[in-house]
MIVEXPA-388505 format. One record per residue (C-alpha): residue in three letters; x negated, y, z. Coordinates in steps of 0.2 Angstrom, whole numbers, plus 5000, padded with zeros to 4 digits. Each point is the difference from the previous one (the first is absolute). Layout:
N
AlaXYZ ...
END
This chain:
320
Unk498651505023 Unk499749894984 Unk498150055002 Unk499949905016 Unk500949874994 Unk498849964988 Unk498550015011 Unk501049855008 Unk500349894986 Unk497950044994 Unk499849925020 Unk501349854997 Unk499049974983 Unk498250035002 Unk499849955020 Unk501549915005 Unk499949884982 Unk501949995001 Unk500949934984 Unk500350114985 Unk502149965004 Unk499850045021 Unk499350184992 Unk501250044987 Unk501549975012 Unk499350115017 Unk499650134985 Unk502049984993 Unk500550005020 Unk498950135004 Unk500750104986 Unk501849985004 Unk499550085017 Unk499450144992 Unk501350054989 Unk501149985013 Unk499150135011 Unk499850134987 Unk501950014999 Unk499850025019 Unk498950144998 Unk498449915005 Unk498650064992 Unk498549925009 Unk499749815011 Unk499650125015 Unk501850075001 Unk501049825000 Unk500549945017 Unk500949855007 Unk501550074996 Unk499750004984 Unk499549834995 Unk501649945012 Unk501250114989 Unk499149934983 Unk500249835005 Unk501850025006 Unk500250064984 Unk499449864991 Unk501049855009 Unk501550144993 Unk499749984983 Unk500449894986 Unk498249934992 Unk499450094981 Unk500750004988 Unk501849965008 Unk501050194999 Unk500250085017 Unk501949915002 Unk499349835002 Unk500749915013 Unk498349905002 Unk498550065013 Unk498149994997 Unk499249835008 Unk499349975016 Unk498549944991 Unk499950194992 Unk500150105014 Unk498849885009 Unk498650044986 Unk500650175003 Unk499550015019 Unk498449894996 Unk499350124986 Unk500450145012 Unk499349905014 Unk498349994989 Unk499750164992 Unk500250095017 Unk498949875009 Unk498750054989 Unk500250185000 Unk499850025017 Unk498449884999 Unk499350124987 Unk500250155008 Unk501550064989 Unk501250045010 Unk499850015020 Unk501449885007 Unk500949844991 Unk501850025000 Unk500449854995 Unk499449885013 Unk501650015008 Unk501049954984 Unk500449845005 Unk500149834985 Unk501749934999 Unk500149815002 Unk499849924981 Unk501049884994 Unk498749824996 Unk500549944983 Unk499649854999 Unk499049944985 Unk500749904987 Unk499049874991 Unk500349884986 Unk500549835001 Unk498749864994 Unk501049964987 Unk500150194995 Unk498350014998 Unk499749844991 Unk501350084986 Unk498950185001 Unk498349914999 Unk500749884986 Unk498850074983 Unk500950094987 Unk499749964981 Unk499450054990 Unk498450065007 Unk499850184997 Unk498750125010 Unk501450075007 Unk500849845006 Unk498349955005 Unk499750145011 Unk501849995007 Unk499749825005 Unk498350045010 Unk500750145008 Unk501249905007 Unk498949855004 Unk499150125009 Unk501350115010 Unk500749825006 Unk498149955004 Unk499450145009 Unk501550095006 Unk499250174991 Unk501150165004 Unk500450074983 Unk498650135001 Unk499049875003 Unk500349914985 Unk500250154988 Unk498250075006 Unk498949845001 Unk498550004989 Unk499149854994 Unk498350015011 Unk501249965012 Unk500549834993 Unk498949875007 Unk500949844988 Unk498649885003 Unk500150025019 Unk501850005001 Unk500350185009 Unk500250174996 Unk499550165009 Unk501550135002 Unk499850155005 Unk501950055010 Unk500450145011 Unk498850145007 Unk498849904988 Unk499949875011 Unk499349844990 Unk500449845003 Unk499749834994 Unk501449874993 Unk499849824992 Unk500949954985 Unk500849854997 Unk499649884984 Unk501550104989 Unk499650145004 Unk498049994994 Unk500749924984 Unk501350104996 Unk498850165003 Unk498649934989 Unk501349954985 Unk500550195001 Unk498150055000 Unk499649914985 Unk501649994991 Unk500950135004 Unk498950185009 Unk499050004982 Unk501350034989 Unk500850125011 Unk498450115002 Unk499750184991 Unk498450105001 Unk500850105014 Unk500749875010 Unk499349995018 Unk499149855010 Unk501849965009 Unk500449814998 Unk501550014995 Unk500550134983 Unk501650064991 Unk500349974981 Unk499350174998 Unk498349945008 Unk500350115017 Unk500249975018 Unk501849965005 Unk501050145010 Unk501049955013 Unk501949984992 Unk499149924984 Unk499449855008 Unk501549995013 Unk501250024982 Unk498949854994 Unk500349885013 Unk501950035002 Unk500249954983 Unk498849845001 Unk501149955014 Unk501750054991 Unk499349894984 Unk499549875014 Unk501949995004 Unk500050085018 Unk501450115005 Unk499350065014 Unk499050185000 Unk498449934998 Unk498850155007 Unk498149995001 Unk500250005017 Unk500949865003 Unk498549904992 Unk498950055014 Unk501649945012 Unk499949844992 Unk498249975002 Unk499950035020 Unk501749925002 Unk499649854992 Unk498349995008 Unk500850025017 Unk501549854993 Unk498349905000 Unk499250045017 Unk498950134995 Unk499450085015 Unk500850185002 Unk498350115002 Unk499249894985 Unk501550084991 Unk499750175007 Unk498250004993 Unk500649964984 Unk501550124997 Unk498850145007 Unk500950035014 Unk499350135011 Unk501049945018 Unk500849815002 Unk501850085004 Unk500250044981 Unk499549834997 Unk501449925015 Unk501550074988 Unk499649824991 Unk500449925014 Unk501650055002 Unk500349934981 Unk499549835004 Unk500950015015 Unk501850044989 Unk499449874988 Unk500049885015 Unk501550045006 Unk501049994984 Unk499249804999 Unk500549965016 Unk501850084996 Unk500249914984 Unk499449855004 Unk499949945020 Unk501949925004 Unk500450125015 Unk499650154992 Unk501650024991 Unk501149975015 Unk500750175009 Unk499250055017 Unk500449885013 Unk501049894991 Unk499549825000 Unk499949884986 Unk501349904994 Unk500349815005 Unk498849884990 Unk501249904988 Unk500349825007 Unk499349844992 
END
C-alpha cells in the first residue's frame, strides 16, 4: 500500500509542482490511513471499500487529537478530518487515472463544510513598531529587518521568502520575481523600504554571514545556510516580541497585512490576486470580508445611532 502511495506523492511533486508542506501532510494523512487498515487486516489498496473509509473517518471525528491519551474529552478538528477526505479524495483520483486500481471509491466521500477563518492582520501602527530598525546593526539584525520589509512589501508566503535566490531580486527596477505554488512565477514591485532595507542587508549584512558552503538563497542563518521553516518563523516572533507586540505575530499574518492594507487603500481585488499568487479570486474575497468587519466596527464606534438598541429611538435633543 505504501508503494502506491509513494508513486502519488512522485506525481504531486514532479507533475503536479505542489508545495513541499501540501506533500508531507497527504503522505502523513495518507499514512494514517494505512496503518489504520493494516489493523483492519487490509493488505492491498484493491481490498478497501466504501465502508471502509466511512468507518475510518467515523473513527477519527471519535478520537482525541496526538499526542492527547485516549481519555481526552477533546475530538480531532473539522479542519483535520477535511484534509483527511481531500488527501483521500486525491490519491484515489489518481489511481484510477493511472490505471492502479479499476474504480475510485472515494468519489462518493463527500467534504464537510469548512469553517472560513478569517485572516488577521496587523494594525498600521503594529507594523510601524515591527519595521522600526534595531541597533545595533548586526548581520543578523540586518537580515531580520529585510526579511520583514519584504514579507510586508510583497506578501511572500513563508516558502516564498525562505527559498528566494538573488537572481531573483531586480532592486534597480523595483520588482522581484517569485516563484510560488506549483512553480507558478509571478512578479511583485517593492516599495522604497523595502529596496533599501534589502540592499543594506546585501552589503552589510549577507557578507559577513556567508561560508564556503552557504547557497545562492538571499536571506542566510548565522551559520551561513538557508533558513528552515521554524528557524525564520522563531526569528520573527521574537523581533516582534522585542518590538513590544503581544499579539502572535506569525509570518503569515505579514502577508495578511499587505493585502489588507492594499484593499483599506482601494486596491483593486484581482490586482491583489496577482500579486498574492492566488490561483482563483474566491481565495482572494476572504479580504473582503475583513474590510467589511473593519467597516462595521467604525460605524459602530463611531456613527451616533449605532449604539442605540434595535428599534429604539434617540433621545430628546437638550434644549437651549
Amino acid at each position: 500500500m505504501q508503494e502506491l502511495v509513494e508513486d502519488f506523492l512522485q506525481y504531486l511533486r514532479h507533475e503536479r509542482g505542489q508545495a513541499e508542506l501540501t506533500q508531507r501532510t497527504y503522505a502523513a494523512l495518507l499514512g494514517h490511513f494505512i496503518k489504520w487498515a493494516e489493523a483492519q487486516g487490509l493488505r492491498d489498496w484493491q481490498a478497501v471499500e466504501l465502508g471502509h473509509l466511512q468507518a475510518f473517518l467515523l473513527q477519527e471525528r471519535q478520537r482525541p487529537p496526538l499526542p492527547e491519551p485516549p481519555e481526552s474529552p477533546q475530538r480531532l478538528s473539522s479542519e483535520t478530518v477535511y484534509l483527511e477526505i481531500a488527501a483521500l479524495r486525491a490519491f484515489y483520483r489518481f489511481a484510477e487515472n493511472e490505471k492502479h486500481l479499476p474504480l475510485n471509491v472515494a468519489e462518493n466521500l463527500s467534504l464537510p463544510r469548512r469553517w472560513q477563518r478569517l485572516p488577521k492582520a496587523l494594525s498600521n501602527e503594529e507594523i510601524d513598531r515591527l519595521l522600526a530598525p534595531e541597533t545595533p546593526e548586526t548581520p543578523s539584525a540586518l537580515c531580520d529587518q529585510a526579511v520583514l520589509e519584504l514579507a510586508y512589501a510583497s506578501g511572500l508566503r513563508l516558502a516564498e521568502l525562505r527559498h528566494i535566490r538573488l537572481e531573483q531580486l531586480h532592486l534597480a527596477a523595483g520588482f522581484v520575481n517569485v516563484i510560488g505554488k506549483g512553480n507558478k512565477e509571478r512578479v511583485v514591485p517593492l516599495g522604497r523600504s523595502a529596496v533599501a532595507a534589502i540592499e543594506r542587508y546585501l552589503t552589510g549584512g549577507r557578507p559577513e554571514l556567508l561560508s564556503r558552503k552557504s547557497p545562492g538563497n538571499v536571506f542566510l542563518t548565522g551559520r551561513g545556510t538557508a533558513f528552515a521553516p521554524v528557524t525564520l518563523w522563531s526569528r520573527i516572533k521574537r523581533r516582534a516580541k522585542r518590538a513590544g507586540i503581544e499579539r502572535n505575530v506569525t509570518p503569515h499574518m505579514l502577508r495578511h497585512s499587505f493585502a489588507t492594507h492594499l484593499l483599506d487603500h482601494g486596491a483593486d481585488l484581482r490586482v491583489i490576486q496577482e500579486l498574492l499568487g492566488h490561483a482563483s479570486i474566491s481565495t482572494t474575497q476572504v479580504y473582503t470580508h475583513v474590510a467589511a468587519s473593519r467597516l462595521r466596527e467604525v460605524f459602530r464606534g463611531f456613527h451616533p445611532r449605532a449604539k442605540l438598541g434595535k428599534g429604539k429611538p434617540n433621545p430628546p435633543a437638550a434644549e437651549g
